[in-house]
Structure formats: C-alpha cells, structure tokens
PyMOL CGO cylinders between C-alpha atoms (Angstrom):
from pymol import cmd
from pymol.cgo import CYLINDER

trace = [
    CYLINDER, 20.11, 32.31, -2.60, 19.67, 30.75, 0.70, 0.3, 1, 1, 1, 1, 1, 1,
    CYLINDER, 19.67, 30.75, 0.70, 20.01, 27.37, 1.79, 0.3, 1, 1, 1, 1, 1, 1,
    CYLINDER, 20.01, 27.37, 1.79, 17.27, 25.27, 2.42, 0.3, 1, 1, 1, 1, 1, 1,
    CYLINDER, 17.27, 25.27, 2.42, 17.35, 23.35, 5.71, 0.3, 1, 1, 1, 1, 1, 1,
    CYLINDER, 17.35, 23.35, 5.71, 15.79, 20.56, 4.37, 0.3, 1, 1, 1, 1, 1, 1,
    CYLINDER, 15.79, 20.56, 4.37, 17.53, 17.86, 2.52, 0.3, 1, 1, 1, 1, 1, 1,
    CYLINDER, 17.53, 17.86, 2.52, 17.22, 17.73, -1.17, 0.3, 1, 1, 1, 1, 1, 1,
    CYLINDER, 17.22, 17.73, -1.17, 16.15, 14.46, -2.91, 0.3, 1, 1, 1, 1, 1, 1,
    CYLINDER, 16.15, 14.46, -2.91, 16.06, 13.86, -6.50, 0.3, 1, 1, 1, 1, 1, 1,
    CYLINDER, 16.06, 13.86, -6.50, 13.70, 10.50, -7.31, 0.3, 1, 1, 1, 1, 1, 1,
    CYLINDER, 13.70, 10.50, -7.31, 13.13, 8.98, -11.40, 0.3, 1, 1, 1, 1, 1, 1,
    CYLINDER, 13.13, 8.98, -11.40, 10.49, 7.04, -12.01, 0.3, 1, 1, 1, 1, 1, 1,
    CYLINDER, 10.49, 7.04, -12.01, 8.55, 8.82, -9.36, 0.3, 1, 1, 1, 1, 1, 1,
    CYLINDER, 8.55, 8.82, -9.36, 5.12, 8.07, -11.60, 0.3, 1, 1, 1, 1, 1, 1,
    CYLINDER, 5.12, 8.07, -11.60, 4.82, 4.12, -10.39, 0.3, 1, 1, 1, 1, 1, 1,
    CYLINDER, 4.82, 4.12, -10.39, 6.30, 1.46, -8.38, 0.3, 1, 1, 1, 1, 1, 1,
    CYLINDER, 6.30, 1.46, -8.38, 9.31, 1.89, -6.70, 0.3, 1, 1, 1, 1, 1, 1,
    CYLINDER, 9.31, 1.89, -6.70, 9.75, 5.60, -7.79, 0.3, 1, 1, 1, 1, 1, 1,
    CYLINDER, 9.75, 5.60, -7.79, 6.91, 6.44, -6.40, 0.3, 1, 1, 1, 1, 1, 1,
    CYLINDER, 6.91, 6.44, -6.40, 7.28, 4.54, -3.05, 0.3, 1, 1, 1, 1, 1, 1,
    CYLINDER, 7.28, 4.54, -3.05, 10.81, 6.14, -2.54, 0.3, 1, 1, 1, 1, 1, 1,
    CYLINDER, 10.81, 6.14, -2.54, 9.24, 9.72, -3.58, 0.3, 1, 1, 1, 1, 1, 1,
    CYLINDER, 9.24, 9.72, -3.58, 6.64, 9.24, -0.68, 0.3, 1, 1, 1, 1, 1, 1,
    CYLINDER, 6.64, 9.24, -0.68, 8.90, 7.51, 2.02, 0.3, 1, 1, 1, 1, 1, 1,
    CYLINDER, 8.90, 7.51, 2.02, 10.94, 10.87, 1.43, 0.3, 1, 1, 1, 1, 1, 1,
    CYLINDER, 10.94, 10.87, 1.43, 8.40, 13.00, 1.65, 0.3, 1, 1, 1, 1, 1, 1,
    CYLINDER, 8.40, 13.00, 1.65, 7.14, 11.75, 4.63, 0.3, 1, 1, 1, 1, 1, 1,
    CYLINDER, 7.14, 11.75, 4.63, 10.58, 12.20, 5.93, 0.3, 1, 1, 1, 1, 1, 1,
    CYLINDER, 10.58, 12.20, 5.93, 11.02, 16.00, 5.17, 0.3, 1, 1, 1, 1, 1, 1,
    CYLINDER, 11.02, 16.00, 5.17, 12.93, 15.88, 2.09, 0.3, 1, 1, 1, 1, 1, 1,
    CYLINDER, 12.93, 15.88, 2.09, 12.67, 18.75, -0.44, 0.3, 1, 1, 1, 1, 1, 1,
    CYLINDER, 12.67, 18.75, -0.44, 11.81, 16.45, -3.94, 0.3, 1, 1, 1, 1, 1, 1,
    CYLINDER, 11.81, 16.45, -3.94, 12.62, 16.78, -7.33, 0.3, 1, 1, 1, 1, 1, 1,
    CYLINDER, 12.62, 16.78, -7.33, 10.90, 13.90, -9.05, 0.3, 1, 1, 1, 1, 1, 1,
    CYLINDER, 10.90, 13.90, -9.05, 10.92, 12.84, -12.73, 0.3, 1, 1, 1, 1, 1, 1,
    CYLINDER, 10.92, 12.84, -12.73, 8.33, 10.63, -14.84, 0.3, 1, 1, 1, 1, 1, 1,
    CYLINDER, 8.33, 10.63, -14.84, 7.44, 9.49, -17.91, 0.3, 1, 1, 1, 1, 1, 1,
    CYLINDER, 7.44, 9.49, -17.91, 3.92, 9.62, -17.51, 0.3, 1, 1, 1, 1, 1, 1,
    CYLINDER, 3.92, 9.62, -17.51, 2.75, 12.98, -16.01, 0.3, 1, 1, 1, 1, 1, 1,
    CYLINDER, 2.75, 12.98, -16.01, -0.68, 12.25, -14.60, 0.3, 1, 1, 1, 1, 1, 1,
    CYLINDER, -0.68, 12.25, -14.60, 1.90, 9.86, -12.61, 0.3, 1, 1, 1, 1, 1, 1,
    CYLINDER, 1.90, 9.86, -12.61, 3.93, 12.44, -11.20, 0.3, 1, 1, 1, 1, 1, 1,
    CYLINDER, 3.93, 12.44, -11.20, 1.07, 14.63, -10.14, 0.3, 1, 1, 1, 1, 1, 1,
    CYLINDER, 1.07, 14.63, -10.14, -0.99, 11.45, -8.53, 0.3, 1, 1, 1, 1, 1, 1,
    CYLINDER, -0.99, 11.45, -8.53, 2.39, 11.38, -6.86, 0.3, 1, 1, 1, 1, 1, 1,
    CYLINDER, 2.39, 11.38, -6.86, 2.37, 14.70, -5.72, 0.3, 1, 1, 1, 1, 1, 1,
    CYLINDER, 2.37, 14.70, -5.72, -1.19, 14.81, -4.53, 0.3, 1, 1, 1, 1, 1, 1,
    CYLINDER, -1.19, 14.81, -4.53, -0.45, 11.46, -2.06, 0.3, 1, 1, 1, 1, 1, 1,
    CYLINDER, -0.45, 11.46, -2.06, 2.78, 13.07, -0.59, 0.3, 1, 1, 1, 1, 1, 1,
    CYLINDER, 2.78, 13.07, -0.59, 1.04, 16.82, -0.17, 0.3, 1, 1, 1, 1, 1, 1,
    CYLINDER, 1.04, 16.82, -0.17, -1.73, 14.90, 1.83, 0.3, 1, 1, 1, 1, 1, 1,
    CYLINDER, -1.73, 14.90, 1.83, 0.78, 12.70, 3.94, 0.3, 1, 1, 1, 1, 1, 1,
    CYLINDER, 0.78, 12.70, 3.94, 1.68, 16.11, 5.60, 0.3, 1, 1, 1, 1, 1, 1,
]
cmd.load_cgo(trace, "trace")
C-alpha cells in the first residue's frame, strides 16, 4: 500500500450545512475525503459539486 500524497480528510454531516461546506472547502483544497451522511442523495449532491469544482 502506498501513501497517498494528498492529505486525508474525514467530514460527518457532509449531506447539508456545515458538513457540506467543510467537505467542499477541502476539496477545493486537495484533500482526499471520506464523507459521511444521513441522507444519501446528500452525500452524492455533495460529491457531484466538489467533482465539478476541479
């Protein structure tokens, strides 16, 4: 297993508010994310805004 050399970022809540906001502000920063949500259409709206912030 190699290392990745991007940063690692785990993010809850990542399907509204503040979760989400922190999940894209890392995003757009480089960071590798592992995101939890309750609601998964949340988490993959999520997704789809930080994949297009690229």
């Amino acid at each position: 297993m190699t290392a990745s050399p991007r940063p690692l970022t785990l993010v809850t809540g990542a399907s509204s508010a503040l979760g989400a906001e922190f999940a894209l502000a890392y995003a757009a920063r480089g960071h590798e994310l592992l995101i939890t949500a309750r609601r998964p259409a949340g988490r993959g709206n999520c997704l789809r805004s930080a994949s297009s912030r690229d």
